[in-house]
C-alpha positions in Angstrom: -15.1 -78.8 40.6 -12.9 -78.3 42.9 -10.0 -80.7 43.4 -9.7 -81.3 46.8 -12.0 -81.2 49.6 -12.0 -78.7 52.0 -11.5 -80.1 56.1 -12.2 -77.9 58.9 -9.0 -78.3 61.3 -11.3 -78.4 64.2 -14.5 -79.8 64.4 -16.8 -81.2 67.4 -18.4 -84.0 68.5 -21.2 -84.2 71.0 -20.0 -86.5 74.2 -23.5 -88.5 74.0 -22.3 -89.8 70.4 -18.6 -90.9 72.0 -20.4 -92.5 75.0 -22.7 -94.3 72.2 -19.4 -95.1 70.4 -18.1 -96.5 72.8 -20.8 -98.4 74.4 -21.4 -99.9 71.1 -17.5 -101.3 70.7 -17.5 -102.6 74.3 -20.7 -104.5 73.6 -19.3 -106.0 69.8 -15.8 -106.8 72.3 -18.3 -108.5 74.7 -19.9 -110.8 72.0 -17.5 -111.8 70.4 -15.4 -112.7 73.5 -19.1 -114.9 74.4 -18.6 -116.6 71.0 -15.0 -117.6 71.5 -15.7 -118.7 75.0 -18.4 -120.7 73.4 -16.2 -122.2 70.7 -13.9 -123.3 73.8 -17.2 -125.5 75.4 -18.7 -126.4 72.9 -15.9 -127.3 70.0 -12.7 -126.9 71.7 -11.8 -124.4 69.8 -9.1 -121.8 71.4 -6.7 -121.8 74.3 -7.1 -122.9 78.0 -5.5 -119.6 79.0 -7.3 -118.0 76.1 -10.7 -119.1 78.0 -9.5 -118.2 81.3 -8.4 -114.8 80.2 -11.9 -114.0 78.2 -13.6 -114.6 81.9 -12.1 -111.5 83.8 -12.2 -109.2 80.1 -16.2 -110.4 79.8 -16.6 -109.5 83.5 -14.6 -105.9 83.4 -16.4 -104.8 80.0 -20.1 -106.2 81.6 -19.0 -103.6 85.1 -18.2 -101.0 82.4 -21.6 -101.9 80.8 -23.5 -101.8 84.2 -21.8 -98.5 85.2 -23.1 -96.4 81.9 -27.0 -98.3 82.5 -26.6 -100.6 79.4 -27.6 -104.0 81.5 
């Protein structure tokens, strides 16, 4: 057995699985900015500028969102 693994220096990646990557982070960003903003309403939980902030971010990631067809 061999005691390292071999790495290839170079390898590729297809550009449909860093669009799906990427889609997929935006969208985990986008929840969990909706459960903070609900944590603000609902238990007052978080930072008036926090919730303010989390308004524009939810809005720019949903345009990124819209733009690739994923709403």
């Amino acid at each position: 057995m061999k005691r390292k693994f071999d790495i290839p220096a170079n390898f590729l990646v297809d550009s449909e699985l860093i669009d799906r990557m990427a889609v997929y982070a935006i969208k985990w960003h986008y929840n969990t900015i909706l459960e903070d903003m609900d944590d603000f309403v609902l238990h007052q939980k978080g930072h008036p500028d926090d919730y303010e902030r989390n308004i524009k971010i939810k809005e720019h990631f949903r345009a990124v969102l819209e733009y690739w067809g994923e709403i």
